[in-house]
gemmi code that builds the backbone of each chain (N, CA, C; Angstrom):
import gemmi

chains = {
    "A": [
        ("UNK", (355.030, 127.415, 248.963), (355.483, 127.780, 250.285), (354.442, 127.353, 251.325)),
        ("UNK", (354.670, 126.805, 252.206), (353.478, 126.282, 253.617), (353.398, 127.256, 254.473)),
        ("UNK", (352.342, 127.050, 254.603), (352.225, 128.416, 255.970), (351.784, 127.785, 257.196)),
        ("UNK", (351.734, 128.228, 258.163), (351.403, 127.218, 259.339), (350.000, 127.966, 259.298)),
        ("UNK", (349.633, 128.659, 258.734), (348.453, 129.482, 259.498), (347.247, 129.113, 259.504)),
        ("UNK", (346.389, 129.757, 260.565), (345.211, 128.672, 260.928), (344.124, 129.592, 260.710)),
        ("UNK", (343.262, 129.240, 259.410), (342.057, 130.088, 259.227), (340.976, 130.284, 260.316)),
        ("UNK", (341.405, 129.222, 261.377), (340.007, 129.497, 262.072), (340.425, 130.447, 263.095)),
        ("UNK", (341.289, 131.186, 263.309), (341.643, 131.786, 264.401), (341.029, 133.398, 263.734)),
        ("UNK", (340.250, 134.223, 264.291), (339.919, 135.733, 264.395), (341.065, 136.563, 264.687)),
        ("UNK", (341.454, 137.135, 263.835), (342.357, 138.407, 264.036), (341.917, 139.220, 264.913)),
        ("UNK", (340.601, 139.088, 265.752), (340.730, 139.657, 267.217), (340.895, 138.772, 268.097)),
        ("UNK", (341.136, 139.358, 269.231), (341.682, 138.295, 270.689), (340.454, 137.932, 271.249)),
        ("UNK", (340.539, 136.914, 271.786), (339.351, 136.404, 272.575), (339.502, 136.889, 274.125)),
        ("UNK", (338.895, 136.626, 274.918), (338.548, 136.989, 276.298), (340.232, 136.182, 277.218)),
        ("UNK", (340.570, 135.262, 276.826), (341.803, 134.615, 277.530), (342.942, 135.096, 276.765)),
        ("UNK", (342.996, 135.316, 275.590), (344.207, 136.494, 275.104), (343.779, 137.510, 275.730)),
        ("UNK", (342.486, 138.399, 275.916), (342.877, 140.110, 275.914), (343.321, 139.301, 277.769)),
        ("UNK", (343.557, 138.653, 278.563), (343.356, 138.647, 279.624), (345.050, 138.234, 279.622)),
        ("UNK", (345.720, 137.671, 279.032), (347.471, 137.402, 278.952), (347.798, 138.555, 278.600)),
        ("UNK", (346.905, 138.938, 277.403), (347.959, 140.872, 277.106), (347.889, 141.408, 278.691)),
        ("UNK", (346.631, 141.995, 278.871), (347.181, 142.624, 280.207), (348.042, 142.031, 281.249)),
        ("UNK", (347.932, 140.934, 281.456), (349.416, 140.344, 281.829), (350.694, 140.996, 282.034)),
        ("UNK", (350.531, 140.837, 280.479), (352.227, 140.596, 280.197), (352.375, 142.103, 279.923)),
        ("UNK", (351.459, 143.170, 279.693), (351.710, 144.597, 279.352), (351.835, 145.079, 281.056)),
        ("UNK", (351.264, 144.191, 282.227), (351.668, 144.639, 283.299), (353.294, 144.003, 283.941)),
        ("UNK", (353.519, 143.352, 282.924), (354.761, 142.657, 283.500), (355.520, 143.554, 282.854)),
        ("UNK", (355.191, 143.858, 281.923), (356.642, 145.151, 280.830), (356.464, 146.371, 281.405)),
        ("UNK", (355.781, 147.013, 282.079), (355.369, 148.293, 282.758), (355.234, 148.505, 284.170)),
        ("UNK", (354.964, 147.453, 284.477), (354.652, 147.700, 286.387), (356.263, 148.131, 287.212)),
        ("UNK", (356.564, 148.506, 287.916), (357.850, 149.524, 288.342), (358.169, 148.194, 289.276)),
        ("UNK", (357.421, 147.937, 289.997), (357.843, 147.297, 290.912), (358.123, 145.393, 290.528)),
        ("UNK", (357.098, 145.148, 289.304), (357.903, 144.145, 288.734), (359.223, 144.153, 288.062)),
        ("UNK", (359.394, 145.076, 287.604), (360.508, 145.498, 286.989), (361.800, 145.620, 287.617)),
        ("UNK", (361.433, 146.000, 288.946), (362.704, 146.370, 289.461), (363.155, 144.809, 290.550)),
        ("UNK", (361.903, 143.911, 290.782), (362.424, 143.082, 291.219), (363.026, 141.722, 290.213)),
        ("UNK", (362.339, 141.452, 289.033), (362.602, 140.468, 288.015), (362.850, 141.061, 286.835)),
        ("UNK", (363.548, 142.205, 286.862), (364.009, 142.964, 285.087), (365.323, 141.971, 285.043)),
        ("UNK", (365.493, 141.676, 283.522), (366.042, 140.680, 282.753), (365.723, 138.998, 282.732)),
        ("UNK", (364.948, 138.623, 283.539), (364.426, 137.304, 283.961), (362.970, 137.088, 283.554)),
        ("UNK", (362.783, 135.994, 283.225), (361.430, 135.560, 282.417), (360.315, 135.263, 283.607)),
        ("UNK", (359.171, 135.612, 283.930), (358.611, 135.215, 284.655), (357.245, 134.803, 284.423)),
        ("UNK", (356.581, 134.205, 284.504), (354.677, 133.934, 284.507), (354.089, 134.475, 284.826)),
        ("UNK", (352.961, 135.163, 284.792), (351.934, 135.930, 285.248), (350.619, 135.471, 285.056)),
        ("UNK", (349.656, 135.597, 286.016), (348.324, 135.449, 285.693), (347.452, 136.244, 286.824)),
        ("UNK", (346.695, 137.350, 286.480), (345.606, 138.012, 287.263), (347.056, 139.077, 287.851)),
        ("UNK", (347.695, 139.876, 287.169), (348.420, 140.501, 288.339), (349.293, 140.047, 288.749)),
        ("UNK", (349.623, 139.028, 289.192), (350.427, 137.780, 290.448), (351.515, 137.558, 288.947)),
        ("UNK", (352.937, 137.671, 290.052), (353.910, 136.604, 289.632), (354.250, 135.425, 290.079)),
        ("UNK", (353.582, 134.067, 289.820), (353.378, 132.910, 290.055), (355.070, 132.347, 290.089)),
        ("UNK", (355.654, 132.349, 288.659), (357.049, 132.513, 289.129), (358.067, 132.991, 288.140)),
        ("UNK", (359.548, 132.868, 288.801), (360.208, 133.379, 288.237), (361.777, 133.118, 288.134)),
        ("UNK", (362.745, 133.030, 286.749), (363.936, 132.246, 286.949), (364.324, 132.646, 285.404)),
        ("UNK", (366.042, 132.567, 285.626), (366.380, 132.984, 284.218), (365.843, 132.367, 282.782)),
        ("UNK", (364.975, 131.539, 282.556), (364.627, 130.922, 281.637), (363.071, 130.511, 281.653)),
        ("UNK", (362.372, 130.711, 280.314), (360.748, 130.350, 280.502), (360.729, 128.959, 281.347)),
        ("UNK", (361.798, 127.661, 281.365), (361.078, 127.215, 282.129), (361.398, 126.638, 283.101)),
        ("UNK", (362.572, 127.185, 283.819), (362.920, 128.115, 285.391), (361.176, 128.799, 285.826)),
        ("UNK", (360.933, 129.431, 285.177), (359.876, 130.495, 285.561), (359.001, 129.210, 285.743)),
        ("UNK", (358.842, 128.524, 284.562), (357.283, 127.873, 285.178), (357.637, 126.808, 285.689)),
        ("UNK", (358.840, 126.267, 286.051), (358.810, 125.108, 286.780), (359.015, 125.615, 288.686)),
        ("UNK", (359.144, 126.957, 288.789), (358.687, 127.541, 290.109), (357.168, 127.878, 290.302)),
        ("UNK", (356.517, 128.083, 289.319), (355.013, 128.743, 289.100), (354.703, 127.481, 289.655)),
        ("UNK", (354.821, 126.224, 288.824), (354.093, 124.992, 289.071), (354.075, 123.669, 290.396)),
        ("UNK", (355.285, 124.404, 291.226), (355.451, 124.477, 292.735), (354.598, 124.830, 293.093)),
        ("UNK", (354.111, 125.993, 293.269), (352.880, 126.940, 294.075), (351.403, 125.916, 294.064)),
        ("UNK", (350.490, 125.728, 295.412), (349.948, 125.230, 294.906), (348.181, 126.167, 294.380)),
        ("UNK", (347.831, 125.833, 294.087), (346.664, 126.416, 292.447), (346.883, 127.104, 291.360)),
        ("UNK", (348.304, 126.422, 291.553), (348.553, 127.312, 289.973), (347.558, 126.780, 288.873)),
        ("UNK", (347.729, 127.915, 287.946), (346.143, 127.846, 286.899), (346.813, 126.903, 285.838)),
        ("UNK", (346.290, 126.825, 284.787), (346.868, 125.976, 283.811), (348.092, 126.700, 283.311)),
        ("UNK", (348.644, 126.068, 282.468), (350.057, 127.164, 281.465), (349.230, 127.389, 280.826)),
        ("UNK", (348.403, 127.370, 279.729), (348.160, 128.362, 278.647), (346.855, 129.518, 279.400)),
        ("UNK", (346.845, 129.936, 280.877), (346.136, 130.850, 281.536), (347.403, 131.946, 281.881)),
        ("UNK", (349.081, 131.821, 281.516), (350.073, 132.741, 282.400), (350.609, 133.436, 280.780)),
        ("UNK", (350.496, 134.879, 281.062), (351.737, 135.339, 280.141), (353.225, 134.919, 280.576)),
        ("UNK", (353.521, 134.530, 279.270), (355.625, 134.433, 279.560), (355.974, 135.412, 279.476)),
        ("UNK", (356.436, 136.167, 280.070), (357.043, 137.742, 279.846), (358.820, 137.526, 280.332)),
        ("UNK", (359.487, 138.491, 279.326), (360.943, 138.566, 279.319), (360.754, 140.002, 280.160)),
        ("UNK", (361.223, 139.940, 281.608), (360.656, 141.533, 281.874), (361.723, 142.092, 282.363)),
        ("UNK", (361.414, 143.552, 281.533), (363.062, 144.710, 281.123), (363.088, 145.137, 282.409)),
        ("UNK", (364.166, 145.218, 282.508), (364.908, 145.929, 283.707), (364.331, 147.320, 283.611)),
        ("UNK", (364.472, 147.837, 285.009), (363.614, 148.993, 285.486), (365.482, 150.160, 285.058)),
        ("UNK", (365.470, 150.964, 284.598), (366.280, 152.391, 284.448), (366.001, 153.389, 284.197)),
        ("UNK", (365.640, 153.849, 285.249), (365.111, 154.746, 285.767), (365.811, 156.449, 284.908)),
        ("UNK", (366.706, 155.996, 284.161), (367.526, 156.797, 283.310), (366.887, 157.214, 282.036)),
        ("UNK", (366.441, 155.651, 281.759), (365.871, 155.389, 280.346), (364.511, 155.928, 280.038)),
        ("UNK", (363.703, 155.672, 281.322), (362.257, 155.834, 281.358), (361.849, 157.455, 280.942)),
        ("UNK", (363.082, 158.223, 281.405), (363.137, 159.491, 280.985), (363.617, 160.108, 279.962)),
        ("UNK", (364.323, 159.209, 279.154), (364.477, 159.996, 278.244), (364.543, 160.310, 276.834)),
    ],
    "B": [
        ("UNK", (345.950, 145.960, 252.711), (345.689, 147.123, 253.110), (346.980, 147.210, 254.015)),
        ("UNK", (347.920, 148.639, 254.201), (348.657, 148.408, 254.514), (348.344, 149.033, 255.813)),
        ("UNK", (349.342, 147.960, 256.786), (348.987, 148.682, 258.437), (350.317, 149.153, 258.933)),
        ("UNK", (350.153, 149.484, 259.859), (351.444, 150.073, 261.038), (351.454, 149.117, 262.311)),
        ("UNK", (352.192, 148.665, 262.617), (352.947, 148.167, 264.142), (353.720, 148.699, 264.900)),
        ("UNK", (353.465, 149.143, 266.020), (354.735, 149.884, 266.609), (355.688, 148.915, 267.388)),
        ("UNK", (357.182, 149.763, 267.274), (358.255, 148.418, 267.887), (357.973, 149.552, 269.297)),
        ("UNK", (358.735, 148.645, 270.465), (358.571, 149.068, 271.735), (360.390, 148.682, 272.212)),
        ("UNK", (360.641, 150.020, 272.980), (361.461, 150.313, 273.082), (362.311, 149.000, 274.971)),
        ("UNK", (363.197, 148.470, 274.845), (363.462, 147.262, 275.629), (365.090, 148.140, 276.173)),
        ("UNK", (364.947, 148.501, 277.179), (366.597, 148.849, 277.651), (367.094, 148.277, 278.565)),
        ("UNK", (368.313, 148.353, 278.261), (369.547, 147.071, 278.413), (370.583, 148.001, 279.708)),
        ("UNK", (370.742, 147.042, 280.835), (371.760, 148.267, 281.915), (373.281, 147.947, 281.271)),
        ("UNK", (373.687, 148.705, 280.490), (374.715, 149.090, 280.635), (375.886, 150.581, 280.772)),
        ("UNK", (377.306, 150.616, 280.665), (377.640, 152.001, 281.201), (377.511, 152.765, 279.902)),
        ("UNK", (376.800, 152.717, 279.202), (376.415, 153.377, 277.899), (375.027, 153.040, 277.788)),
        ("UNK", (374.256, 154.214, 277.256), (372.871, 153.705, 276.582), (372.281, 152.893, 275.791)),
        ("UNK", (371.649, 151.418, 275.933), (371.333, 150.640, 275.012), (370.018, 150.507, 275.020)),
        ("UNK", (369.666, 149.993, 274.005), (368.370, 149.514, 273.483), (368.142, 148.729, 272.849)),
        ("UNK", (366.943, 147.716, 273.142), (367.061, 147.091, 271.726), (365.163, 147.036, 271.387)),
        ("UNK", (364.381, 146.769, 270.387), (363.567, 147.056, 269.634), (362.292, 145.946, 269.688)),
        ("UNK", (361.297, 145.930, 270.491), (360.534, 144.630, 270.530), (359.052, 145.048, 269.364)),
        ("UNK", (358.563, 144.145, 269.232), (357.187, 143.861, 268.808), (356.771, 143.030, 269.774)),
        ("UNK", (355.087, 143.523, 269.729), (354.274, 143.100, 270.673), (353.427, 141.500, 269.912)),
        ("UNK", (354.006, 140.627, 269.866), (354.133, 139.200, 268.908), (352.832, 138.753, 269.567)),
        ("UNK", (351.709, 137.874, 268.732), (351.003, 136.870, 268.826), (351.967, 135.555, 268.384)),
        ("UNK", (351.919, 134.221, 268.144), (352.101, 133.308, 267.691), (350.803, 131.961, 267.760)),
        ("UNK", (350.583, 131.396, 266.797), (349.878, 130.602, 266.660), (350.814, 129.218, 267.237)),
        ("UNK", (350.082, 128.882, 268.289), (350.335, 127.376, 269.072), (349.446, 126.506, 269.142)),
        ("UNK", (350.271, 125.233, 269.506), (349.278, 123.759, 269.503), (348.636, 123.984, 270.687)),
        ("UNK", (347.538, 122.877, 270.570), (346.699, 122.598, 271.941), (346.366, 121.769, 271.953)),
        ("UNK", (345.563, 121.255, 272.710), (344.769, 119.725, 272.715), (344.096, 119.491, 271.508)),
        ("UNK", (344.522, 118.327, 270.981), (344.046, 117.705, 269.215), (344.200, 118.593, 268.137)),
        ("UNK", (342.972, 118.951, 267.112), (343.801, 119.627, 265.886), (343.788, 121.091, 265.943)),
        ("UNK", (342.935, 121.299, 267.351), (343.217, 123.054, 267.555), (344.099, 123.555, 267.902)),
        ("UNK", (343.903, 124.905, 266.972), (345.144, 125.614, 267.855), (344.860, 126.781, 268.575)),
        ("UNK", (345.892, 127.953, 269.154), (345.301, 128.651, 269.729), (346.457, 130.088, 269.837)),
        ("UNK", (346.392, 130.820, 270.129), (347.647, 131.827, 269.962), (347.784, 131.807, 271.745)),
        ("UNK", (349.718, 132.586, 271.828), (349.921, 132.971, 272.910), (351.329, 134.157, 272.223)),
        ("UNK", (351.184, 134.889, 273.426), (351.954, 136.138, 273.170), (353.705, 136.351, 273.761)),
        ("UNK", (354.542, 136.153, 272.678), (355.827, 136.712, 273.282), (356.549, 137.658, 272.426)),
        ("UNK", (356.944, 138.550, 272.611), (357.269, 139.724, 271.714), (358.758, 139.734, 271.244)),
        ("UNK", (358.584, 140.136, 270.320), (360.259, 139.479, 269.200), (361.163, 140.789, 269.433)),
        ("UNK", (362.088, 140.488, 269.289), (363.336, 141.588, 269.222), (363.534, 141.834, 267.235)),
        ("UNK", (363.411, 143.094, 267.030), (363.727, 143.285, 265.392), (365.622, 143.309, 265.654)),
        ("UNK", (366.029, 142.133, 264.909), (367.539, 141.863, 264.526), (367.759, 142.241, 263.186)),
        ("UNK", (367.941, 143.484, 263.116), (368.319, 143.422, 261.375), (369.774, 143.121, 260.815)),
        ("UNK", (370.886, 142.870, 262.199), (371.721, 142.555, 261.539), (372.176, 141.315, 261.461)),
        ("UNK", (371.070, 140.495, 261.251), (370.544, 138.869, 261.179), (369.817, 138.559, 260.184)),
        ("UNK", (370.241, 137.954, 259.221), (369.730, 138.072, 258.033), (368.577, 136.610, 258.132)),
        ("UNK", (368.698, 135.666, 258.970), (367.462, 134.796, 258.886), (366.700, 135.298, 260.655)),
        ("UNK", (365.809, 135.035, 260.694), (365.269, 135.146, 262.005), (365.322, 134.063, 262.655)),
        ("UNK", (364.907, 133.842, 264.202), (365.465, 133.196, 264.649), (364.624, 132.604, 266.293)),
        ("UNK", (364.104, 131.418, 266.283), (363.210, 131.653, 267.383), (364.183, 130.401, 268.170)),
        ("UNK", (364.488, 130.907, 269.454), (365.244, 130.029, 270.324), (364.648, 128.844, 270.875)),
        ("UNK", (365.571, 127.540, 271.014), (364.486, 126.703, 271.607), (363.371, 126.922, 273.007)),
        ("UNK", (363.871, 127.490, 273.519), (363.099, 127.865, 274.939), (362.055, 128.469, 274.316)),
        ("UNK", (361.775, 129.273, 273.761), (361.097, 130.265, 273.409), (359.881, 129.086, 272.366)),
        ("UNK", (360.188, 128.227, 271.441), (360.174, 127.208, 270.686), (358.950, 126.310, 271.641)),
        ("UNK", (359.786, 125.719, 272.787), (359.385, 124.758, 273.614), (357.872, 125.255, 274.805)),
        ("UNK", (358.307, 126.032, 274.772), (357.607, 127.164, 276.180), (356.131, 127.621, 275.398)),
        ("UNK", (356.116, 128.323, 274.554), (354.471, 128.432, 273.663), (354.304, 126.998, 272.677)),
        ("UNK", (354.899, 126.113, 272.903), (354.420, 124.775, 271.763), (354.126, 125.537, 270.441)),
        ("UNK", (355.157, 126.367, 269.620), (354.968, 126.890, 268.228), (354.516, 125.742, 267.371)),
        ("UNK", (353.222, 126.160, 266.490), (353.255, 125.430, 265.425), (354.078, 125.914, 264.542)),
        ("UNK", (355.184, 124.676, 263.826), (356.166, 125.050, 263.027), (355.804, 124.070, 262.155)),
        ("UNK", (355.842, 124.443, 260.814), (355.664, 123.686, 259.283), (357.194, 123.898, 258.697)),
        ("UNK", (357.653, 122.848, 257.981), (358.729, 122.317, 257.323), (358.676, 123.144, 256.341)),
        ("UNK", (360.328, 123.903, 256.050), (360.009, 124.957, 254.908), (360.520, 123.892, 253.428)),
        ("UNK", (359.495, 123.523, 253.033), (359.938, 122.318, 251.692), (360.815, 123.402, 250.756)),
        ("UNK", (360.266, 124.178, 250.048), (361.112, 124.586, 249.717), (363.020, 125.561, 249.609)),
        ("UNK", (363.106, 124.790, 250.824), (364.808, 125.340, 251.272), (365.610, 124.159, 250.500)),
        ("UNK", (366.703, 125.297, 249.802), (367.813, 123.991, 248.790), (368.693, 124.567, 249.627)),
        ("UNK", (369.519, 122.697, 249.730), (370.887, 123.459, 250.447), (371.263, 123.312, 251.939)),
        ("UNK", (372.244, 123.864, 252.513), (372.503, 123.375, 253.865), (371.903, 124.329, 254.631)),
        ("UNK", (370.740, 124.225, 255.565), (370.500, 125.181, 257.065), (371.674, 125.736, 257.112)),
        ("UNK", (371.955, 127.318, 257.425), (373.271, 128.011, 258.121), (373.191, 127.491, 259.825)),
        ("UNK", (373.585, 127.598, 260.592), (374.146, 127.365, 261.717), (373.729, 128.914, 262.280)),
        ("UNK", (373.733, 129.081, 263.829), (373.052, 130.377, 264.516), (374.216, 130.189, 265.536)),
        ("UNK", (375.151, 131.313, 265.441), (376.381, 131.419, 266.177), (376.945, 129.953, 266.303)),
        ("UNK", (377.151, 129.149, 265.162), (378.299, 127.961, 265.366), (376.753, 126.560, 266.138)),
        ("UNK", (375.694, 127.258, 266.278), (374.712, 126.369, 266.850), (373.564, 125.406, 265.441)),
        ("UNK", (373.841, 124.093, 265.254), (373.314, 123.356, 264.115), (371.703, 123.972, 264.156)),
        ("UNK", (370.769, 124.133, 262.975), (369.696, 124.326, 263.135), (368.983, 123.825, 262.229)),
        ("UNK", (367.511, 123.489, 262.507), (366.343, 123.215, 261.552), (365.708, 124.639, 260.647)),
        ("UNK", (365.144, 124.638, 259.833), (364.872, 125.772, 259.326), (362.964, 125.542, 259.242)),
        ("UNK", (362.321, 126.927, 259.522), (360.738, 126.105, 259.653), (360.068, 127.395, 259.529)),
        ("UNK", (358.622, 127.500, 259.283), (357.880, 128.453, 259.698), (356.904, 128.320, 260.478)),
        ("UNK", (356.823, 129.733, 261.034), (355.670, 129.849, 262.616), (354.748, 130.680, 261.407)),
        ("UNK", (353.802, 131.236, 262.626), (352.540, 132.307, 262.131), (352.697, 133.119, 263.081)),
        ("UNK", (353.044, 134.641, 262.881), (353.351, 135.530, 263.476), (352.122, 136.292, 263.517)),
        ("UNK", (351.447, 137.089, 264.995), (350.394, 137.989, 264.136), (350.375, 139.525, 264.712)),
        ("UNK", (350.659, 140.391, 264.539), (351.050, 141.367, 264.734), (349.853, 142.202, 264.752)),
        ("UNK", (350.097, 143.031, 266.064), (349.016, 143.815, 266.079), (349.161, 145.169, 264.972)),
        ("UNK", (347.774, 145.543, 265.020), (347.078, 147.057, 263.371), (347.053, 148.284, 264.588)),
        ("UNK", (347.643, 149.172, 264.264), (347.593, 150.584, 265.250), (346.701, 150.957, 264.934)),
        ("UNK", (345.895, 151.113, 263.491), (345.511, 151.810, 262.472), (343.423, 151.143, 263.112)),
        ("UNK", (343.601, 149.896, 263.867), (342.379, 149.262, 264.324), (342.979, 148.719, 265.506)),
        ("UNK", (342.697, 149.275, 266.860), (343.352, 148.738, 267.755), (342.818, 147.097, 268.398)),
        ("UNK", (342.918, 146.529, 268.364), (342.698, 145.098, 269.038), (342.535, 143.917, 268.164)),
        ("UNK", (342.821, 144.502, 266.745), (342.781, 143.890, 265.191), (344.432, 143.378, 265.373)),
        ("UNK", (344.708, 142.121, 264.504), (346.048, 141.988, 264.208), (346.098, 141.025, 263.139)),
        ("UNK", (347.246, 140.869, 262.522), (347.350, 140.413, 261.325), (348.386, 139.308, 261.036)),
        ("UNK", (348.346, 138.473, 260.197), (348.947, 136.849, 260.829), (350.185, 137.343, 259.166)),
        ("UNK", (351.097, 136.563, 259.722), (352.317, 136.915, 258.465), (353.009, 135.654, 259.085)),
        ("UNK", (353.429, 134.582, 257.377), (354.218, 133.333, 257.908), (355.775, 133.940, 258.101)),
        ("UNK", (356.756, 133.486, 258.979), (357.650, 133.341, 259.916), (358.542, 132.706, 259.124)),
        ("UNK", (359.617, 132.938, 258.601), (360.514, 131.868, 258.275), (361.851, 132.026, 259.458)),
        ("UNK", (361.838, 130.918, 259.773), (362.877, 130.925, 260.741), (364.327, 129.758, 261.314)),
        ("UNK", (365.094, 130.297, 261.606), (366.202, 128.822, 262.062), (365.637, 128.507, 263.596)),
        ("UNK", (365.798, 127.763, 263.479), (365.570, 126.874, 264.544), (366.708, 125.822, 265.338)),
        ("UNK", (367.225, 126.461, 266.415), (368.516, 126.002, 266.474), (368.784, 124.764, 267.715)),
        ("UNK", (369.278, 124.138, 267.831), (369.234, 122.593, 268.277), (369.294, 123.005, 269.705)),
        ("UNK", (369.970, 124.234, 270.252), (369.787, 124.421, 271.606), (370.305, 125.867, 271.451)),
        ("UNK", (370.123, 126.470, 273.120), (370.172, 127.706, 273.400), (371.880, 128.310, 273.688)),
        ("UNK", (371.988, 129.131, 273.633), (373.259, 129.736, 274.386), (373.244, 130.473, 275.566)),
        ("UNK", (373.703, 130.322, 276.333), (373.563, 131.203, 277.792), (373.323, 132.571, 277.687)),
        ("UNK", (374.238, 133.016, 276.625), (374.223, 134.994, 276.875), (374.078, 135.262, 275.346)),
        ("UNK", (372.864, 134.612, 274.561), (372.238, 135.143, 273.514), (371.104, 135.592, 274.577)),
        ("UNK", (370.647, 136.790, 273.680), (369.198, 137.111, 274.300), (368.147, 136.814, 273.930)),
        ("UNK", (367.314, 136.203, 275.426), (366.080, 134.848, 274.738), (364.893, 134.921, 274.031)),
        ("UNK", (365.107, 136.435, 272.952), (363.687, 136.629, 272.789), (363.688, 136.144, 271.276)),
        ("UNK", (362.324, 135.905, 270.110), (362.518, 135.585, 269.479), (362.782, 136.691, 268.569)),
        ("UNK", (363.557, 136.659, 267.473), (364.783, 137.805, 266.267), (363.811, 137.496, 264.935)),
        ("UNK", (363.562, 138.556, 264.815), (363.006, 139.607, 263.124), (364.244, 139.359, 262.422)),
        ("UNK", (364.633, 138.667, 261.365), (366.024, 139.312, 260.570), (365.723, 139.783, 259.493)),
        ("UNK", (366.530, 139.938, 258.629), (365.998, 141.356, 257.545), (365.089, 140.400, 256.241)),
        ("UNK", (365.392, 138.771, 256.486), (364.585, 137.754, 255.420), (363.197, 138.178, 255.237)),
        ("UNK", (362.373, 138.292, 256.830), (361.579, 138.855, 257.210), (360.873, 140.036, 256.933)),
        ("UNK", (361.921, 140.803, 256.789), (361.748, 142.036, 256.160), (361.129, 142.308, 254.637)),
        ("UNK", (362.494, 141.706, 253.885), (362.280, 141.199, 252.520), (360.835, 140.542, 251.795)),
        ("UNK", (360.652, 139.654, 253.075), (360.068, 138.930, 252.444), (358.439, 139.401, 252.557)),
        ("UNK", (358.182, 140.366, 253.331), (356.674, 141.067, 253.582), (356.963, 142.481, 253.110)),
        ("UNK", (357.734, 142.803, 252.482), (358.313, 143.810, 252.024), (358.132, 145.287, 252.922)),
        ("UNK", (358.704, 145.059, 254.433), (357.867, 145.961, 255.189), (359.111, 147.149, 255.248)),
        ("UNK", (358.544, 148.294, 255.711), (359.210, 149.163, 255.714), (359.660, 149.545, 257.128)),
        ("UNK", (360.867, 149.880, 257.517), (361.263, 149.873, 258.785), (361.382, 151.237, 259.263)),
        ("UNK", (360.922, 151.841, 260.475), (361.352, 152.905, 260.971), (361.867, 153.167, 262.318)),
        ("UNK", (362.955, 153.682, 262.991), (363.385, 153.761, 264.143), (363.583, 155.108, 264.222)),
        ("UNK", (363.410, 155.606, 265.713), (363.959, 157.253, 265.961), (364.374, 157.144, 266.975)),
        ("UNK", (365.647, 156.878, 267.918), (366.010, 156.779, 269.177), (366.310, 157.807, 269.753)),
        ("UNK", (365.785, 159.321, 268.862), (365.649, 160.422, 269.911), (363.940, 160.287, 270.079)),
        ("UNK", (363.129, 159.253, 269.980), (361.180, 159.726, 270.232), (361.418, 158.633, 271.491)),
        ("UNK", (360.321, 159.031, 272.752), (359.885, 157.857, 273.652), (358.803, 157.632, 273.306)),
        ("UNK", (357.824, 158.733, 272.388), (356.705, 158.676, 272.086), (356.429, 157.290, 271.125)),
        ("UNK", (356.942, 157.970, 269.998), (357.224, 156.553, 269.097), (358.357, 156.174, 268.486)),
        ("UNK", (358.824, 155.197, 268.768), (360.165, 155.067, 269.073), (360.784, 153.927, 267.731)),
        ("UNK", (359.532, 153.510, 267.403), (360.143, 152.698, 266.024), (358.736, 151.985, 265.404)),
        ("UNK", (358.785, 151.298, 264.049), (357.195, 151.153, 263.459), (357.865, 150.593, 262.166)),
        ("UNK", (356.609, 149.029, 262.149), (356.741, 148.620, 260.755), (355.610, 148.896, 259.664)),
        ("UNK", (355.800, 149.014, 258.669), (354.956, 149.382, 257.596), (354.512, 148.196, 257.083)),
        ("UNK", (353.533, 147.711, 256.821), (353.125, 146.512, 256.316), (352.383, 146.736, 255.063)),
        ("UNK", (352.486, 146.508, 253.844), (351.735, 146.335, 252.737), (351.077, 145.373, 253.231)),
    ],
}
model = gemmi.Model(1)
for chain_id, residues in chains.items():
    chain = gemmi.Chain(chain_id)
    for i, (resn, *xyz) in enumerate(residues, 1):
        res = gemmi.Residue()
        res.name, res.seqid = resn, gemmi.SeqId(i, " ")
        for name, pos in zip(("N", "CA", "C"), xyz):
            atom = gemmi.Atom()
            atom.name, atom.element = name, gemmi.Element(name[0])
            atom.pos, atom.b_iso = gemmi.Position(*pos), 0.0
            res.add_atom(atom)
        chain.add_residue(res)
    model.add_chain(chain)
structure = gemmi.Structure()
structure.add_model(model)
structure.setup_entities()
């Protein structure tokens, strides 16, 4: 069986992963991202939604409009859930 | 050593309560020459999908490293009537049990020639998956606390 897997990679995150998790854990949680881009894929980097469109790359082919956008492998892709305000409670 | 993953709870607006079940996914991707490097998109658990299933967008968008599954006899199934390649990624899932630790498990997956409009674009756990890491599944859709968790030998 082949595995794709790559011994040299550390089962901990480095400094530019732990920096996409918070990202993308602020793109799945933040209220106000949520309620403006819930169900739509968007990019993130530092906070900022760079961009955003029904498809990863809708999202980054608006991100890459903007100008200083950072590189792509600096943005979480986040699928970000709709805000229900129903759900959150219960 | 066996760990825990928690699934994270994803709700859906409709006039009834839905849900559906994510993991918080690493994947191992290409980069410039023979390195590689991980990036993060979190999978939906499909158990009533018996192969898993990573969409092309999803495919195209992190540059998955995917290896040829040599040993498949037989015809690829098709993903809703959609022709597909069959391949494996490197999945790596975060350890509750060591927080910022995670653990790499190969991916067998279809790979399907293109997307559908109103499939949902995340990448699908199917129960092969299951089987095949022999993990144990748990859901409680009365907890917000913890709301679902895989068991990993």
């Amino acid at each position: 069986m082949k595995n794709a897997h790559e011994p040299s990679l550390s089962p901990y995150l480095d400094e530019r992963e732990r920096r996409i998790n918070e990202d993308y854990d602020w793109c799945l949680h933040d209220v106000a991202v949520r309620k403006k881009h819930g169900g739509r894929a968007v990019v993130a980097y530092q906070r900022k939604v760079w961009g955003a469109g029904k498809t990863y790359a809708a999202a980054w082919a608006a991100a890459r409009r903007k100008p200083g956008c950072p590189p792509r492998h600096e943005f979480a892709l986040v699928i970000v859930p709709h805000y229900l305000p129903e759900a959150e409670t219960r | 050593m066996t760990t825990t993953t928690t699934l994270h709870p994803h709700p859906v607006p409709s006039p009834t309560p839905l849900v559906r079940y994510l993991g918080h996914c690493w994947w191992t991707c290409h980069s410039a020459g023979r390195h590689t490097w991980r990036n993060r998109c979190d999978a939906l658990l499909a158990i009533g999908q018996l192969l898993s299933v990573i969409p092309r967008a999803a495919r195209e968008s992190l540059d998955l490293v995917i290896e040829p599954e040599a040993g498949w006899r037989g015809q690829v199934p098709t993903w809703l009537g959609v022709p597909c390649r069959i391949g494996r990624a490197t999945l790596w899932l975060p350890v509750d049990e060591e927080p910022g630790r995670h653990r790499d498990l190969s991916f067998l997956a279809l790979l399907p020639r293109h997307d559908l409009d109103d499939a949902p674009p995340f990448i699908q756990i199917g129960t092969q998956f299951l089987l095949e890491h022999r993990i144990q599944t748990h859901l409680d859709a009365t907890s917000t606390v913890s709301p679902g968790r895989l068991t990993i030998p």
